[in-house]
C-alpha positions, 0 to 999 in steps of 0.5 A: 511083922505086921502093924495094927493101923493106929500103929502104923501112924503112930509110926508115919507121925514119929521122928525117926526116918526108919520107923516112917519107912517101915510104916509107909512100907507097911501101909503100901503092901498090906492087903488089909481092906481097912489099912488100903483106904488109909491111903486114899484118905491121906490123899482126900485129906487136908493134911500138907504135911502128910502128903508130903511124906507119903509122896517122899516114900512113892518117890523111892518105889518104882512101881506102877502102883506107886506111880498112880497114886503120885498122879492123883497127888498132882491134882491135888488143891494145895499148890506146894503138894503139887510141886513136891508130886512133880519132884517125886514123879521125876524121882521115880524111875519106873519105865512105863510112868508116863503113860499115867499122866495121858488121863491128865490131859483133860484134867481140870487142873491146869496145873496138872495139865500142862505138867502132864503135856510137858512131861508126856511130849518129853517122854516121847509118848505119841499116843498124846497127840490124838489127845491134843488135837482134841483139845486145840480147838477150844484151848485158851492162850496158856493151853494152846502155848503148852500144846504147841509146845509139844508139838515141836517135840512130837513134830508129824506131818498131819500137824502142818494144816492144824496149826496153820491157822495160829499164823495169823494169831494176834498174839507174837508168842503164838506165831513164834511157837507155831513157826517153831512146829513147823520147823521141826516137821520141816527137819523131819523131811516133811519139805511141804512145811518149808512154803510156810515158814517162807510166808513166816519172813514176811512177819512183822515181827524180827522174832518171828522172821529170825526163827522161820530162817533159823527153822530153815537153815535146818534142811539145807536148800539152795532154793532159799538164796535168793530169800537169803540174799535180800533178807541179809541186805534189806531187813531192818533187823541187824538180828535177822541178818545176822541169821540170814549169814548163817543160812548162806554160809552153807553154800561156799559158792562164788555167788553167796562169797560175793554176796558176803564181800558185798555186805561186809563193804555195806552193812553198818551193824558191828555185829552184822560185820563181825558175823560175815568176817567170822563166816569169811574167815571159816569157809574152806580156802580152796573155795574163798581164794578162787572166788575172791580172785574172780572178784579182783576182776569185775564189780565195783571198787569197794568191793575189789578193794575189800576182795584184794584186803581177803585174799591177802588174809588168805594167801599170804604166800601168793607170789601171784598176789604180791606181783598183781598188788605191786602192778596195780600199785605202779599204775595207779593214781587214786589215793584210795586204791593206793591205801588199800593196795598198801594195807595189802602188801602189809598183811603178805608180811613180804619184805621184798616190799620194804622199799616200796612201802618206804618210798610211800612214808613222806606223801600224803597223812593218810598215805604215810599212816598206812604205809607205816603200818605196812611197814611195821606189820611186815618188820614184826618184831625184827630187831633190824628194822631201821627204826631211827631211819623211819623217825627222822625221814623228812616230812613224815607224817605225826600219826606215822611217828606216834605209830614208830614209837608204840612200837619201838616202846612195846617190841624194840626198847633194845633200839634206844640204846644208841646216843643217835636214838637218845639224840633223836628223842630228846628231839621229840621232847619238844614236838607240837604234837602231844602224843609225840612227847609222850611217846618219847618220854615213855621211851626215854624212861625206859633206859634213864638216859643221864644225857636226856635228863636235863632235856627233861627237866626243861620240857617240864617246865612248859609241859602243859599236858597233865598226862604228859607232865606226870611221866616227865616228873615220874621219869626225871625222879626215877633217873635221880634215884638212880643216880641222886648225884644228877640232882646237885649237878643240875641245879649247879649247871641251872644255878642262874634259872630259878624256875628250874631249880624250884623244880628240882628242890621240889622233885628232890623231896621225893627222892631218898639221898646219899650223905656225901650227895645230902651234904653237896646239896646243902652246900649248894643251898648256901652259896649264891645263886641258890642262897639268892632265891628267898622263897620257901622253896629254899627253906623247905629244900633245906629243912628237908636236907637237914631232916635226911641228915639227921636219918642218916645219923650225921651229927649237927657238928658233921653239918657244920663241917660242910657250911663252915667255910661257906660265904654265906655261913650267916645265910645257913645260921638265920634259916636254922633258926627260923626252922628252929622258932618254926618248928621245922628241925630240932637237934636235941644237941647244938655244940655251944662251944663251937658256935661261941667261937663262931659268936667271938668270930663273927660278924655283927651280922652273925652275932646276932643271928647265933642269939636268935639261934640260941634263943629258938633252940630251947636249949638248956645250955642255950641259957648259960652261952646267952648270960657269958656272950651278955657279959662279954659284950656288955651293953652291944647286944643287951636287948638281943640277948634278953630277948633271946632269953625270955624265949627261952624261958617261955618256951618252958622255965629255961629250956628243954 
């Protein structure tokens, strides 16, 4: 059906998808003279909108018509028009579209010439290098960038005197992009390129000089080593370095592997250093191992010393290489081939080795250090190593016992299981050095020795390190959680050492108790020594007992039982009623009639401690025992009495 043109736009206008298809569609392929310029009007006017949803429909038809009215969109005034024609441009798959955007090379539009560039180097199309070369001569800055740019893509020989002279532009991204040209002829086959991009390493700036060596590794030519060679030790950029490495890597050959030995001895640059390790460590062995032996032979000792450390990495299995060590060992005196030679035999992983690494452990700190670790590398995770032998060999070296600790505590806890180890341990509870403590903390925690409990206990007391002082209280209180009965053992057996005990009536407040072990320590509580203390260690130890009891569900005649034949009866009755006039402990039920025959029973001490009882209780039944014990006892205890009562009747009209 065919459509008038004002219907056509109504339709272009509408809300319907549908409807604006079938009317661009309309408006595309009608041979009406009259709706053909509508199409160019849309694109000569200054509707966005429009634009827009024309270049959305030119998207969708892969036509050569429909390509060329995409690229007179992209030079179109209106910024967001241009980016909707690129999208529609990349959207559009007709074969031969690129060849319409060679006209927009020389457009007055920089935006739709550097798009066209961009989009025809990309494409592949030759055919815009003529255009181009035309156009270097009187590019500016951003133009010229978008020309090199497509030369690199586009790479041919006749470029290499045109963009000669961008070497020496003021500007670094200009010789970085140029180098990069140069590159890509010289990938190409074209080797008159490679002169050049060697003058590029003489650059000033590290960008440049990395990006000639990056261009060079390209082509592999083992004319470039002796650049490569002075370059990986001289250039003041670690980043340039680094891709010298890259380039000698190529070259598996006995002088790049020296040459790599010696800047793994040399370089200082972590990333440098990482490089060469990963280069070393990835070349093929049966070109390292022979190289590295040759070097065993001659140069200088850091470099031997880094040789020999290779070549056991490499050759683990190498009988040869364990006799050399071993001999080299034997005849020298120097404390650090020694180490080197030591580590050596190490990383071999050779247990023949086990007796002279061992004869090693008590001379010299740094000696014994690396002997230990040799020791360890070649035990690995074997359950027999003699680990109790290492920590008690005499005159071994702290750094070397921290490092038998570590290990035992990550790969050996099996081995702490023996009284000599535990014995051993609570030894090194009181070593002079800090990580020795903590270590064998850590590892005493690990079984909750009963045996090292008390050691622990009494190292907490002169621990001065805070680290160290929290794994000490962590472990003792994780022991008596185990076991909550050590906690009334301990404080018996240290009855007469009140710093201990205050820390152990501190600690228990951590721990959740047993009745019959709640009951025992509250006992101990109210017999000397610990009844003596008369601090507020002993009352909160108490009141916190008492509290835990109550959880439990023990009844305060229960709690009577336990401290009823106790000597110091009076001791217990005076803390309850301070806890009481505190606020500490309430009991909703004291059993008046059992304390009355305490009162009749007592002592004058006690008397007047069960009045001051009654008194703080807030009790209503406190009233009637406080009125019969005053007519009892008459005028002896009148004014206690009264006073208990008054408290009473302040505390809220006679009680709870």
């Amino acid at each position: 059906m065919k459509l008038s043109l004002p219907e056509i736009r109504k339709m272009i206008e509408g809300p319907s998808e549908d409807a604006r298809f079938s009317a661009w569609t309309e408006l595309y392929t009608s041979n009406d003279p009259e709706v053909l310029c509508e199409l160019d009007r849309i694109i000569a006017s200054n509707d966005p909108i429009l634009k827009i949803l024309l270049i959305r429909f030119l998207g969708r038809i892969d036509e050569a018509r429909a390509v060329s009215l995409l690229v007179r969109l992209l030079e179109d005034s209106n910024t967001v028009v241009v980016e909707a024609a690129k999208k529609g441009f990349e959207r559009n798959r007709f074969d031969l579209k690129f060849k319409f955007l060679l006209p927009l090379v020389e457009s007055s539009s920089k935006q739709a010439q550097y798009y066209s560039i961009e989009q025809l180097a990309l494409g592949g199309v030759m055919d815009v290098l003529d255009l181009l070369i035309v156009q270097l001569s009187r590019a500016d800055e951003p133009l010229l960038n978008q020309i090199l740019m497509a030369f690199r893509i586009l790479p041919e020989k006749r470029l290499i005197p045109l963009v000669l002279p961008f070497f020496n532009h003021s500007r670094e991204e200009i010789r970085y992009k140029t180098v990069h040209v140069l590159g890509a002829v010289y990938e190409m086959g074209h080797t008159s390129a490679r002169r050049h991009l060697l003058r590029a390493l003489k650059d000033p700036s590290p960008r440049i000089r990395q990006a000639s060596l990056w261009c060079l590794r390209r082509r592999k030519c083992w004319r470039d080593i002796k650049y490569l060679f002075s370059i990986s030790l001289r250039d003041p950029d670690p980043f340039v370095r680094q891709e010298s490495l890259s380039e000698m890597a190529l070259f598996p050959r006995y002088r790049v592997i020296r040459q790599l030995v010696k800047i793994l001895v040399s370089e200082k640059n972590r990333n440098v250093l990482l490089k060469g390790e990963g280069i070393v460590a990835g070349l093929a062995k049966e070109k390292l191992i022979p190289a590295l032996k040759k070097l065993l032979k001659g140069g200088s000792i850091a470099i031997r010393n880094r040789a020999m450390i290779l070549l056991a990495e490499n050759s683990k299995e190498s009988p040869f290489l364990y006799r050399y060590i071993v001999n080299q060992l034997k005849k020298t005196e120097d404390n650090r081939e020694q180490v080197v030679l030591i580590e050596a035999l190490g990383i071999l992983e050779n247990k023949k080795a086990i007796p002279l690494l061992e004869s090693y452990l008590s001379r010299d700190p740094l000696i014994s250090y690396v002997a230990i670790t040799a020791l360890l590398s070649v035990w690995k995770k074997d359950p027999n190593m003699p680990a109790l032998d290492y920590l008690q060999k005499k005159g071994l070296n702290p750094l070397a016992r921290q490092l038998i600790l570590r290990d035992i505590v990550r790969y050996r806890p099996a081995s702490l299981n023996t009284p000599e180890m535990e014995d051993c341990l609570v030894s090194l509870l009181q070593d002079v050095h800090l990580n020795v403590r903590y270590l064998a903390t850590q590892a005493l925690s690990l079984i909750q020795s009963q045996r090292a409990f008390e050691p622990m206990v009494i190292t907490l007391q002169a621990e001065s390190d805070p680290t160290t002082f929290k794994l000490l209280k962590q472990s003792v209180i994780a022991s008596v959680k185990q076991n909550p009965k050590l906690l009334v053992q301990t404080i018996t057996k240290f009855e007469d050492d009140q710093k201990i005990v205050k820390t152990l009536l501190e600690l228990m407040k951590e721990v959740i108790l047993d009745k019959e072990t709640a009951c025992q320590l509250l006992r101990s509580l109210f017999e000397p020594p610990l009844s003596l203390l008369g601090t507020s260690f002993h009352h909160d130890a108490m009141v916190f007992v008492l509290n835990h009891l109550a959880q439990k569900r023990i009844s305060f005649d229960e709690i009577l039982d336990v401290v009823e034949k106790s000597r110091e009866r009076i001791h217990f009755i005076t803390s309850i009623a301070k806890a009481y006039a505190r606020g500490d402990y309430f009991s909703s039920h004291l059993p008046f009639d059992r304390l009355k025959k305490w009162f009749d029973e007592g002592s004058s001490e006690e008397k007047e401690a069960l009045i001051e009882l009654f008194g703080a209780s807030q009790l209503k039944e406190a009233q009637s025992c406080l009125i019969a014990i005053s007519q009892q006892t008459g005028d002896a205890y009148r004014q206690k009495v009264s006073g208990a009562v008054n408290h009473l009747l302040a505390a809220g009209e006679g009680g709870r």
